[in-house]
ROSE-4610 file (N, C-alpha, C; in Angstrom, 1 decimal, always signed):
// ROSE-4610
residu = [X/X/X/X/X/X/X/X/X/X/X/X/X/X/X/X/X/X/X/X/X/X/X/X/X/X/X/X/X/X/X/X/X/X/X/X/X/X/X/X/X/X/X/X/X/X/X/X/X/X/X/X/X/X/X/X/X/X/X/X/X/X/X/X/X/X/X/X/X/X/X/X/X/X/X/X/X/X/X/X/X/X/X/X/X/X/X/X/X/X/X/X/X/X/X/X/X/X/X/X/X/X/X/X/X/X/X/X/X/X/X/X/X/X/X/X/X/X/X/X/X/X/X/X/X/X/X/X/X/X/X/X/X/X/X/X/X/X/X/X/X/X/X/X/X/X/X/X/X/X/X/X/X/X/X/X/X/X/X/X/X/X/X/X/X/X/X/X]
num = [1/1/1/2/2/2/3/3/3/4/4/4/5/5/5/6/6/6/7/7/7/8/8/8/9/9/9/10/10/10/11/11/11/12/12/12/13/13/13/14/14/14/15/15/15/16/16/16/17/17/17/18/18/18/19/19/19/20/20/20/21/21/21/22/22/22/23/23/23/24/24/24/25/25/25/26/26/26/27/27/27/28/28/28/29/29/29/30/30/30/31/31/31/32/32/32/33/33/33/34/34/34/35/35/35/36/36/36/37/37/37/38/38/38/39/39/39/40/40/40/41/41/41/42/42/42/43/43/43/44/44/44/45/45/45/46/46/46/47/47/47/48/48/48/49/49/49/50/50/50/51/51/51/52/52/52/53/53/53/54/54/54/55/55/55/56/56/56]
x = [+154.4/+155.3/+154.8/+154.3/+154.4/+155.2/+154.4/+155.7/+156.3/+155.8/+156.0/+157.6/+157.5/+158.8/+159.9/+159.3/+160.3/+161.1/+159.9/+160.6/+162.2/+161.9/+163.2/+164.0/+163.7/+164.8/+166.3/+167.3/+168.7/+169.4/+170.1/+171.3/+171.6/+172.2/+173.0/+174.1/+174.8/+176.4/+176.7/+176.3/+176.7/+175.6/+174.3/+173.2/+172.0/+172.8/+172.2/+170.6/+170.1/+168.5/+168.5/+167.3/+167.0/+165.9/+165.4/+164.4/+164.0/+162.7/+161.9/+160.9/+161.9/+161.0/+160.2/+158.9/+157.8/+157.6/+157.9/+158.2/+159.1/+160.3/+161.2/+161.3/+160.3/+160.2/+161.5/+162.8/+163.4/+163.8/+164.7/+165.1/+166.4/+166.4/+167.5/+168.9/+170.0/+170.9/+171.5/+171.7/+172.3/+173.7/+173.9/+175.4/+176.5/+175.9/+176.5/+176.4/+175.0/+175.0/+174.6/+173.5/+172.9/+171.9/+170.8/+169.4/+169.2/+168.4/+168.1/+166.5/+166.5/+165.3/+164.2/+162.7/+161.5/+160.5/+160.7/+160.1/+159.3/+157.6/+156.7/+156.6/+156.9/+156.4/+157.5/+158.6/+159.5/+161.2/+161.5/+163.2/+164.0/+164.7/+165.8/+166.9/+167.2/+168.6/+170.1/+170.1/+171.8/+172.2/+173.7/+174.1/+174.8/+175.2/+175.1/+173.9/+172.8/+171.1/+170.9/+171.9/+171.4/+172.1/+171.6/+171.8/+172.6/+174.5/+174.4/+174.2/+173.9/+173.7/+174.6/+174.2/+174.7/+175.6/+176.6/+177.0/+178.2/+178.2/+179.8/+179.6]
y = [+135.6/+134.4/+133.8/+132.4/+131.5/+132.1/+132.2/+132.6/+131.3/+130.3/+128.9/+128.5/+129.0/+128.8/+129.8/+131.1/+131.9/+131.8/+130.5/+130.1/+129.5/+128.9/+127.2/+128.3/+128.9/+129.8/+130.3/+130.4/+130.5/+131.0/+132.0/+132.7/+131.3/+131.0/+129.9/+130.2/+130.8/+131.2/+131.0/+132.3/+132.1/+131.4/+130.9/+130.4/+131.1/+132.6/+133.3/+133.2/+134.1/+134.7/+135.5/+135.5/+136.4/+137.3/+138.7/+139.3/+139.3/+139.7/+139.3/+140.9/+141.5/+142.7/+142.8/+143.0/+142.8/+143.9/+145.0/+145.9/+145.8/+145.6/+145.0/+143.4/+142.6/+141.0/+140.3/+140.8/+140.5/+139.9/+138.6/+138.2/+138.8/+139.4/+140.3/+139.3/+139.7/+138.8/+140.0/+140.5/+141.8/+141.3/+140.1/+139.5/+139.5/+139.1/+138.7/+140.6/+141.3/+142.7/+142.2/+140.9/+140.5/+140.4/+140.6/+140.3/+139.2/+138.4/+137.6/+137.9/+137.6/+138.1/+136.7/+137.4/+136.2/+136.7/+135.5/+135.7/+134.7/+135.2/+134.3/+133.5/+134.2/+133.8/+133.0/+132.7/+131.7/+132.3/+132.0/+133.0/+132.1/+133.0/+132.6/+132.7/+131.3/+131.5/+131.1/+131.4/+131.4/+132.8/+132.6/+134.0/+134.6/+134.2/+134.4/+135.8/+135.5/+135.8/+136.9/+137.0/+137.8/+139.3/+140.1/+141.9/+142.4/+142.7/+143.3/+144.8/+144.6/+145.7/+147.1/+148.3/+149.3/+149.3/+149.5/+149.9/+149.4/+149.6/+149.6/+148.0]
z = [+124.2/+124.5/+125.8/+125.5/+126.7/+128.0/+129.4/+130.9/+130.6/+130.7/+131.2/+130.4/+129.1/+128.2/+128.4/+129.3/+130.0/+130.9/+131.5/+133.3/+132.9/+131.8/+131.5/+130.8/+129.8/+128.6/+129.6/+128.8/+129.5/+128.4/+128.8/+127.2/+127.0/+125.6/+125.4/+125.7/+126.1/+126.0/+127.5/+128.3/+130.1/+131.0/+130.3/+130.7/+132.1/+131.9/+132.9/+132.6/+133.4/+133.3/+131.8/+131.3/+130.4/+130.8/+130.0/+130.0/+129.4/+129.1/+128.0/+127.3/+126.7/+125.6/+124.8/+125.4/+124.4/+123.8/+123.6/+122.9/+121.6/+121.8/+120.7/+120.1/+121.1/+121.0/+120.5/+122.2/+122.1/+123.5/+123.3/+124.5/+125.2/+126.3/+126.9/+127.6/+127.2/+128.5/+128.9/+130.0/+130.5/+130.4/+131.0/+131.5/+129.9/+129.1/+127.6/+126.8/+127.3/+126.5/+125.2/+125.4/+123.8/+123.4/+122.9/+122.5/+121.5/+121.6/+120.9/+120.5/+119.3/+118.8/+119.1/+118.9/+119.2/+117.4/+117.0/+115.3/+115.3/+115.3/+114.9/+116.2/+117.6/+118.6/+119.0/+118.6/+118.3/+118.7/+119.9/+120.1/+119.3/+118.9/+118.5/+118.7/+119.9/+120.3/+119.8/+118.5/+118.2/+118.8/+118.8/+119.0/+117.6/+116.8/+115.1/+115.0/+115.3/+115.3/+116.3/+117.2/+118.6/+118.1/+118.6/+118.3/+119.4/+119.0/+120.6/+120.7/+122.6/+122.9/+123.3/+123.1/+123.4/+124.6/+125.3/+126.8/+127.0/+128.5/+128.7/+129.0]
């Protein structure tokens, strides 16, 4: 994945920072506890689409 499209990317929901999992090629929001998946190089930011995460 492009840095450059990392720099601008933003949760859609609380518009925080994201991380970026190249292991799972998923985009991280710690704040929301949601992943957004990257398919075909391509994130996909619905939250419909996003996986939540495990935690408190």
């Amino acid at each position: 994945m492009d840095s450059r499209l990392l720099e601008i990317l933003v949760c859609p929901i609380c518009k925080g920072l994201l991380k970026h999992d190249r292991t799972a090629q998923e985009l991280i929001c710690q704040t929301d506890r949601l992943a957004f998946p990257i398919r075909d190089g391509i994130p996909i930011m619905i939250e419909e689409q996003a996986r939540v995460l495990p935690g408190s």
